[in-house]
Every structure is written in C-alpha cells, then in structure tokens.
C-alpha positions in Angstrom: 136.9 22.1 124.1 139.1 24.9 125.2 138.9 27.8 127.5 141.1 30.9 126.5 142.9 32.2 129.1 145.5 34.6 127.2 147.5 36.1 124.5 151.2 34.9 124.4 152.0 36.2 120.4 150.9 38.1 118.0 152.1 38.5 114.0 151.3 39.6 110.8 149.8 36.2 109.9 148.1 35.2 113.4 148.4 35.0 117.0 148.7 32.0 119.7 147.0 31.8 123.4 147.0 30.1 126.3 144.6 27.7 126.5 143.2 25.0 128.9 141.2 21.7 128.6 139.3 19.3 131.0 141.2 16.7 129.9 144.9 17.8 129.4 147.4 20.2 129.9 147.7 23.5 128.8 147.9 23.9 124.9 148.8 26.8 122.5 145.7 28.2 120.0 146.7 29.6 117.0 144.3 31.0 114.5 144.4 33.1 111.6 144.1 36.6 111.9 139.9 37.3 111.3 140.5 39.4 108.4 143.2 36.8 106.8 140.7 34.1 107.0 138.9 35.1 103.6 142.1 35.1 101.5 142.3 31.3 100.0 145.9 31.5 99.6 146.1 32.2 103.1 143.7 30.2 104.7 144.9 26.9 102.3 148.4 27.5 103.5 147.3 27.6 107.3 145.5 24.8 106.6 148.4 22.4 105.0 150.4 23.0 108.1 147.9 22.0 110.4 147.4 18.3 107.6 151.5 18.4 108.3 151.8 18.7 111.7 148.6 16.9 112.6 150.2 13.8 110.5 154.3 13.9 112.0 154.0 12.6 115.9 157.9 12.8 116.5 160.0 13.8 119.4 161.8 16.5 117.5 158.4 17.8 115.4 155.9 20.1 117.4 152.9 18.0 118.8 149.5 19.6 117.4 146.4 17.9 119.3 144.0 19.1 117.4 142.9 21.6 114.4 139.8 23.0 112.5 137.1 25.5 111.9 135.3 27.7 114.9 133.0 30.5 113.6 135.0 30.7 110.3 138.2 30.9 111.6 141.2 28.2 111.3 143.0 27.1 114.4 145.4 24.9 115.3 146.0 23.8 118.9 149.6 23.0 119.8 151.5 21.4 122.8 152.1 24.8 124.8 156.3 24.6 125.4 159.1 26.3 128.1 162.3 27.2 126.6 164.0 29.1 124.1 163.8 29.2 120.0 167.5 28.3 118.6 168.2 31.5 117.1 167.7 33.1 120.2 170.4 31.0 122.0 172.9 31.2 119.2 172.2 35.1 119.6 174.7 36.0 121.3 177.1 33.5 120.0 178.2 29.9 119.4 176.9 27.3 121.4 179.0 25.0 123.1 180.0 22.2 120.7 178.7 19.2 122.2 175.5 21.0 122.7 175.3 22.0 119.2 175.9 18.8 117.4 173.2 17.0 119.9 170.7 19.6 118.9 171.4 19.6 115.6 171.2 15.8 115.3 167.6 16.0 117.0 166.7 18.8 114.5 167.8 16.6 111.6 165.7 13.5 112.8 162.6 15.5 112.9 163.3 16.5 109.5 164.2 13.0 108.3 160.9 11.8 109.7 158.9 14.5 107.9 160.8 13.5 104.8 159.8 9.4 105.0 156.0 11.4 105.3 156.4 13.0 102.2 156.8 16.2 103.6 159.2 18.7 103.2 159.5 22.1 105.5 161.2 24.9 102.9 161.8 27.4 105.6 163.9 25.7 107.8 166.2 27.7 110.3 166.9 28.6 113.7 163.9 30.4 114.6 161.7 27.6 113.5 163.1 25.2 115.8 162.4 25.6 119.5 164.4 23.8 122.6 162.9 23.1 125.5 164.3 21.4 129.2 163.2 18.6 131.1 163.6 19.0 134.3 167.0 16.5 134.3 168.9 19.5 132.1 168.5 17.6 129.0 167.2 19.8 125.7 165.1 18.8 123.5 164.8 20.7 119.9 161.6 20.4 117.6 160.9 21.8 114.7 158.3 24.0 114.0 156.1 26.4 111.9 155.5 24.4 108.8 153.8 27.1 107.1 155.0 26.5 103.9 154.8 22.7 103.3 154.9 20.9 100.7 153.3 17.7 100.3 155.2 15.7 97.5 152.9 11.9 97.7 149.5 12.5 96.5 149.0 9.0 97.3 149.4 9.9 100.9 147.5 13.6 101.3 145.7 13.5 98.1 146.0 15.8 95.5 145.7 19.4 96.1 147.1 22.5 93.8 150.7 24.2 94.4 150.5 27.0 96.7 153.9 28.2 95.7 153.6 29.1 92.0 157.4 27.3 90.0 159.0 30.6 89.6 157.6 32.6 92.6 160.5 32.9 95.5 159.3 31.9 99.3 161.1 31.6 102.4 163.9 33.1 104.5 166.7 34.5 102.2 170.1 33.2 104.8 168.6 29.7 104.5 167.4 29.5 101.3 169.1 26.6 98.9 170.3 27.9 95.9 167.6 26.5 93.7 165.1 28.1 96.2 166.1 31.7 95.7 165.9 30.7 91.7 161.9 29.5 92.6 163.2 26.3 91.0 161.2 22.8 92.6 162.8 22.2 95.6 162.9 18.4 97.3 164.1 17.1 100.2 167.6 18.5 99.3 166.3 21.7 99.6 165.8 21.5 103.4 169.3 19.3 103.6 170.4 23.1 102.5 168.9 24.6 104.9 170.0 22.0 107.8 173.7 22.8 106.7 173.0 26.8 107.4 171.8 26.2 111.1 175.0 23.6 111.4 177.4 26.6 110.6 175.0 29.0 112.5 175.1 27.0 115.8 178.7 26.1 115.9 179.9 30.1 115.1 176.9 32.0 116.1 176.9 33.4 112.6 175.4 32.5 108.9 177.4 31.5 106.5 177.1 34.6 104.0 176.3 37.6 105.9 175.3 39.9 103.2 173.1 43.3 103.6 170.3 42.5 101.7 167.9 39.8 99.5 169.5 40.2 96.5 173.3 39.6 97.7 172.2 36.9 99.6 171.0 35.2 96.7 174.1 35.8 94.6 176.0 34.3 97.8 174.2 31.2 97.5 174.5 30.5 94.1 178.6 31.8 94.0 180.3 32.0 97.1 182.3 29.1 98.3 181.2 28.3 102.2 183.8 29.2 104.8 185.1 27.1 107.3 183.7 27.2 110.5 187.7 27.8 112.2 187.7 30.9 109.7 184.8 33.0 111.5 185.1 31.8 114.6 187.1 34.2 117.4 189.1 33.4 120.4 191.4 31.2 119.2 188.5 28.0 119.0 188.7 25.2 116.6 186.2 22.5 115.5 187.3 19.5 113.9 187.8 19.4 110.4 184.7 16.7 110.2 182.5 19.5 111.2 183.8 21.6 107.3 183.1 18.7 105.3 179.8 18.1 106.8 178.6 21.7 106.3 180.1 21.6 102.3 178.4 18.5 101.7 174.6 20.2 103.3 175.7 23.2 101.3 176.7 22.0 97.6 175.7 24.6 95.4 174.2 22.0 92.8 171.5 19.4 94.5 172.7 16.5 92.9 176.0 16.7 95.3 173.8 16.7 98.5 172.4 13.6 100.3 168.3 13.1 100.2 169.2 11.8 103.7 169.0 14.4 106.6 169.0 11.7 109.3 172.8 11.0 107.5 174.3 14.4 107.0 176.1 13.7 111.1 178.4 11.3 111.7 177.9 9.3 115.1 179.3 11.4 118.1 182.3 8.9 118.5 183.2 9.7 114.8 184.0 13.3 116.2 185.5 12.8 119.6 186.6 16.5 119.6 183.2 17.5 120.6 182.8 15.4 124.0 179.5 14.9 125.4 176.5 17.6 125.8 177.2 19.4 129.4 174.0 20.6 131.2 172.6 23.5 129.3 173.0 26.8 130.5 170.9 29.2 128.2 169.1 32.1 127.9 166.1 32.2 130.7 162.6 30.4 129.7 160.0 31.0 127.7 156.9 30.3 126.2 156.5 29.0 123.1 155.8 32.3 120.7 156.5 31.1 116.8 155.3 34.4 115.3 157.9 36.9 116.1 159.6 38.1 113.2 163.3 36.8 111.7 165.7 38.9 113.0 167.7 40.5 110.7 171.0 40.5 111.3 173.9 43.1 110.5 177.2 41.6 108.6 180.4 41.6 110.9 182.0 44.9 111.1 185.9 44.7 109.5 
C-alpha cells in the first residue's frame, strides 16, 4: 500500500521514511530496526504504541493511518509533518509568552484526551511534541512518540502483561515525576508532572532542575523546591505570578497534591491577561517530522 521513496531518521530503536500512497498524501514509515524485531520486549512495546496511537484521533495527538506486520517487521505509518519539535524552538531560549501558553494548552488537551482513553504517555517532554504551521501562521502542537504507554482499562484494550517491571526506572530523567524516578506506579498524575516541566521549560528556555547527571536529577525531584519562573529568567522579564502557581501545582512532589486533570492545570487566557494573544510565529526554519533523534542533554547554567 506504500511506495518508499526515502530515509528521513534513523535511531537506536528504528527509522522513519518517506512514503507515498495512491490514495493520500505522503505519510511517515516507521519500523523496527530488523534485528530489534525478535526481542519481545521490544517488539511488544512498538506494538502498544502503534494500539495507542492508532486508538487517539485528536488535533494535538500524532495521526497514525495505519500499522502492522510486513515480512516480520512492525511498522507504523504516520501523518508525515513540516515544522519543528518543541525542544528545538525553546533551544535557544524562551518562547514568547503568548506562544507558549497556547502551545502548551494544545499539548495538555492531547494529553487530557489520551487520559479519558485510558492511556497515559510516561515520557512526556519537549522533544515528544512536534509543532507544525498552517499556512495562516497558526501552530499547531501534537504529541508524539508514545513508546512507553501504558494502558490502564483492560476493559478497553484487553489485558496484556506490564512492560515496565514496578521497580524498574523508564523515561527521560528532567521530566520524570518523583514517583517515576522511584519505579513507583505512575497514573495520570504522573504525566500532569511531566506537563508542569515543559510549562517551566517553554516559558524560560530552561528545566526546572538543571543538574549534571541521573542520579542528581532524581534527588532534585524528590527534594528541591521548584523555582519561579521570574527567578531564571534574564533580561529583566517577568511572567505573572499565575504562571508559579500553576507550575507548583503540576510539580507537587507528593501525587496526591496534583490534579488528575491535565485539560485543567491552565487557566483560560483571560485569567492571565499579562500574556496577550499568540503573535504569528516566527521559529526556527521547517522540518520534517524526525521523532528518533536523541534527547539532548543539556549543560547546567554556568555561575
């Protein structure tokens, strides 16, 4: 049903192409590396993001169009987009506050409609959500790579074992909610974590806890208070104070302080009048769609 026309990304786990079909547009392919395809753990986990993505048609989650078996190998085969992936706009520093807080808001509806699936993401961040532009300037955020879903309804996908082992640790250490880093059960509060790192990470162009390594990371997350936004951020700037509470309440250290509720973390936009509206974007060129580069890793601020 499609013809490959090229490579566009290439990672440890996998790689994505250009394809075509007769009765579309262009999509993304991505498969499993050949020699990845005979691991079960691997090939199950592949798998339950294709069930995931397959199952959440939103306008903030990634489309997938189709997915399945060819010669042995697992593929999935994804709406092919133009723009940028979050982390790589935030790069260089804060975006501008208006912009943030409408792509944030779409990033947390997509994650509120996975939720009401029974789904939750568990590596949510910046370099899992990809904006795109219409050709009026307005962006568009989805999320993406939901390679380590859980399903939490076995009602709804049937029952199928853990892939993630209580007491094993998986995911990206900046994001990780404290309870996470402990390989404690994570639920939806767990990703509500998460949404509260790309908050601060979007409005100051930094994370939260900028520590050198796993290990002090995790001890950041379960002990360190979470600065205010006006503390990091240079130039004389400052957000509303709406934007602090917020972020504390995503970022409680104990789960039982945050909301199940990602699609209520932000206040409507009249609530913070500070921010004004979103101007027309004016971000790092286009590109492809490539979700298997790997997390940058970046250096704490120098003193």
């Amino acid at each position: 049903r499609y013809r490959i026309l090229e490579l566009i990304g290439e990672g440890a786990m996998g790689a994505v192409y250009r394809a075509e079909r007769p009765d579309g547009p262009p999509v993304a392919i991505k498969v499993l590396h050949e020699e990845l395809g005979d691991q079960p753990d691997l090939r199950e986990r592949f798998e339950r993001e294709a069930r995931a993505l397959f199952a959440l048609e939103h306008p903030h989650v990634l489309a997938v169009h189709d997915f399945g078996i060819v010669n042995g190998m697992p593929y999935l085969a994804m709406e092919l987009l133009n723009g940028s992936p979050l982390d790589a706009m935030v790069e260089d520093g804060p975006l501008a506050p208006a912009v943030a807080f409408d792509l944030c808001r779409q990033v947390l509806q997509g994650l509120a409609f996975a939720h009401s699936k029974s789904v939750l993401h568990r590596d949510l961040k910046t370099e899992n959500v990809f904006v795109s532009t219409a050709a009026d300037g307005r962006m568009t955020a989805k999320l993406l790579d939901f390679g380590l879903v859980k399903f939490v309804d076995d009602d709804r996908w049937g029952e199928s074992k853990n892939l993630t082992v209580q007491g094993s640790v998986m995911g990206t250490p900046a994001y990780m909610a404290p309870e996470q880093c402990a390989g404690a059960p994570v639920d939806t509060r767990g990703d509500v974590y998460s949404a509260g790192v790309i908050l601060f990470e979007v409005f100051t162009g930094l994370w939260p806890f900028m520590e050198e390594d796993r290990i002090s990371m995790f001890q950041a997350h379960f002990a360190k208070p979470v600065p205010s936004v006006n503390d990091v951020l240079e130039g004389g700037v400052r957000l509303p104070a709406e934007l602090d509470a917020v972020i504390a309440t995503a970022m409680a250290k104990k789960a039982t302080a945050r909301s199940h509720h990602p699609g209520k973390l932000l206040p409507p936009p009249e609530a913070i009048p500070a921010l004004g509206p979103a101007p027309p974007p004016a971000h790092a060129p286009a590109r492809e769609h490539v979700q298997l580069t790997p997390a940058r890793a970046r250096p704490p601020p120098q003193p």
